[in-house]
N, C-alpha and C positions, 0 to 999 in steps of 0.2 A: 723975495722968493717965498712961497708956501711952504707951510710945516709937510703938507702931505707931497709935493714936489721934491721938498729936501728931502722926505725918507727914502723917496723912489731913486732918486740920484746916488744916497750911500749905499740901499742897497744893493746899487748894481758895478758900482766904483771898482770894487776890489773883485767880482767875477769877471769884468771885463780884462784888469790889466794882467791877473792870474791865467786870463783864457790863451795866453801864448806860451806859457808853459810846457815848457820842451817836451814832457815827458806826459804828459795829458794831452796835450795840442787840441784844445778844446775849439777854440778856431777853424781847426779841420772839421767840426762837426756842424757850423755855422750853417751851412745849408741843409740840413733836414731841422736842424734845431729851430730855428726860423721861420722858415715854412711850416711845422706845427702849432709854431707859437701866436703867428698868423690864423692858423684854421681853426685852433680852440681859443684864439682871443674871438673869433666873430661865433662861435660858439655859446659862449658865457655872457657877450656884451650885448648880447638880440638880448634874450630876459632882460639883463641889467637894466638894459631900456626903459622898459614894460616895468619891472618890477620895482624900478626906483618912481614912475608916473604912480604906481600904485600906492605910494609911500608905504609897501612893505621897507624898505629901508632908504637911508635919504644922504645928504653929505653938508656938512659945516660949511658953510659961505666964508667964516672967520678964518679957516685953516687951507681951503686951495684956493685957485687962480679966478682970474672973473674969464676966462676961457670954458664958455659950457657950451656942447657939442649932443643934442639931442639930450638936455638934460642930466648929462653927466660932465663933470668935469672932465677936464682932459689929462690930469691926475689919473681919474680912473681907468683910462684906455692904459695910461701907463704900468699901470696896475698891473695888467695881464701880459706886459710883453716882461717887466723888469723882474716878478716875485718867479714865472717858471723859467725863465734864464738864467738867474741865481741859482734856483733851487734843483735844476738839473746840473748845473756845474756841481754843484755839492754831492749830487749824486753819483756823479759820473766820476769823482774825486775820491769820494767813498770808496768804490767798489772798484777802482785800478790801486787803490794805494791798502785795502782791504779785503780782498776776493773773498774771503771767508766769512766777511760779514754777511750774513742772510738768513734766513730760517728755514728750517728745512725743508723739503715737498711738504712731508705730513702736516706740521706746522700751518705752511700756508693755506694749506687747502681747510684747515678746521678754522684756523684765523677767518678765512674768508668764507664760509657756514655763516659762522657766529656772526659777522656783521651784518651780513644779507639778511639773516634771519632777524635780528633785532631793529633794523632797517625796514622790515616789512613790518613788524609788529607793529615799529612804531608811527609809519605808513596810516596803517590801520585805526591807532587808539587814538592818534595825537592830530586834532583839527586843526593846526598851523601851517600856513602857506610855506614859509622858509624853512621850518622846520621837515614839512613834506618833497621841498625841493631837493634838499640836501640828499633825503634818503633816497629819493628816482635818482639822484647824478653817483651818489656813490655804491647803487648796486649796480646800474648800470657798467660802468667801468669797471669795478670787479671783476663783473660775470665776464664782459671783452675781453679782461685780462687775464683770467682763469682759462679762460678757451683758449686766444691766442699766443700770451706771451707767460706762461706760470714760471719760467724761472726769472722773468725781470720782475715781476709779482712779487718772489720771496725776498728777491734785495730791495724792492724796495719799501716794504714793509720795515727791515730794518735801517733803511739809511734816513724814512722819514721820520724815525726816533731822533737824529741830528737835525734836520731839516727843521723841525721844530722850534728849535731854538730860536736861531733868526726868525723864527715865521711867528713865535709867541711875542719878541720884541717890537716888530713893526706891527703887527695884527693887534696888537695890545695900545701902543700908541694912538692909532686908527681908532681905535674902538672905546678910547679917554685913558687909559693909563697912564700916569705922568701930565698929564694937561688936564686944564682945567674943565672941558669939554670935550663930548667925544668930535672924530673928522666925519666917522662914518657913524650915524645914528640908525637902529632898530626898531620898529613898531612892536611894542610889547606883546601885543596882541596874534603877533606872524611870528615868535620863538618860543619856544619853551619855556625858556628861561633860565637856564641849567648854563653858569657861563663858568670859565679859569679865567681868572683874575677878573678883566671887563671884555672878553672875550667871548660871545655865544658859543655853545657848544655845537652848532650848525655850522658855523667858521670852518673849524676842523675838517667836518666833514666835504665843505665847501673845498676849500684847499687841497686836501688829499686827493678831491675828485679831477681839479681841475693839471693839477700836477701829475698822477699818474697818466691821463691820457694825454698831455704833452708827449712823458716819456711813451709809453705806446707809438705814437704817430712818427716820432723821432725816430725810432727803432725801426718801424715798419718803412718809412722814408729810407734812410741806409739801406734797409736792404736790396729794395727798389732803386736806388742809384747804384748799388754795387754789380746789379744784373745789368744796369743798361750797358 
């Protein structure tokens, strides 16, 4: 088995058997959760395409499967359905077992100034393909979320401070931490170069983007099955 199949298998082990959880009944949420995870996995994986041909960023032949699928492993497709299922379970874990976790309107609404704003600055100054990508995917989502959903906005600002955790261990591994090489390799020339630990700092922004509009589409889904 591959190192990057074996991460994707732990990380989704214990959201799954946790997902029947009497009292979350995350299970119950399976069909909108899915169905978004579906529409922002074919989302994120069109680039992936494109942008992995472009060797803006590439993947260790040593570390997954000989299963490659339009140039990406099949590790990678994994990728998008396993990291926002986890990390919407954690969320949705969060904020039933912590309601009060969140920050406040004001809060959010100056948090999400600040980033938009620094997001375009760096839009602007910074001539790097990923590094420019990052910032189109994460003001984009913002802004959607500031219009549509501002109070899943403010928790989830504070539950992605957890989310992290799990998300700096596998992301970190991926990206060579603990191994001798990394799985997922960067063109130096398309980042900044500003990483935590061996981590880009576009990761970050990468994840947060693709994990909020999960939650979003998830949200918006529910509501739309609870009218029908």
């Amino acid at each position: 088995m591959s190192l990057y199949l074996l991460l994707m298998l732990t990380s989704i082990l214990v959201p799954v058997v946790l997902s029947f959880d009497k009292k979350l009944a995350y299970y119950k949420r399976w069909k909108e959760v899915l169905l978004s995870i579906i529409l922002v996995a074919l989302i994120f994986i069109i680039p992936d395409i494109f942008i992995t041909e472009a060797s803006v960023w590439g993947f260790n032949s040593k570390y997954h499967s000989n299963l490659v699928l339009l140039g990406l492993p099949i590790e990678e497709y994994l990728f998008f359905i396993v990291i926002p299922y986890a990390s919407m379970f954690l969320h949705y874990s969060l904020v039933l077992y912590f309601p009060q976790f969140k920050l406040p309107a004001k809060g959010t609404r100056v948090l999400s100034i600040f980033i938009i704003a620094v997001s375009i600055l760096t839009f602007v100054f910074v001539d790097k393909f990923y590094t420019r990508y990052a910032c189109v995917l994460i003001m984009g989502v913002i802004i959607y979320g500031t219009y549509k959903a501002e109070g899943l906005l403010s928790k989830f600002y504070a539950t992605y401070t957890i989310i992290l955790i799990p998300f700096i261990i596998v992301d970190g591994i991926l990206t060579g931490s603990l191994i001798s090489e990394p799985i997922v390799w960067y063109n130096p020339n398309e980042i900044i170069g500003l990483r935590i630990l061996t981590i880009p700092i576009e990761d970050f922004m990468y994840g947060f983007s693709m994990l909020l509009l999960n939650l979003l589409l998830t949200e918006y889904f529910k509501e739309y099955f609870n009218k029908s």
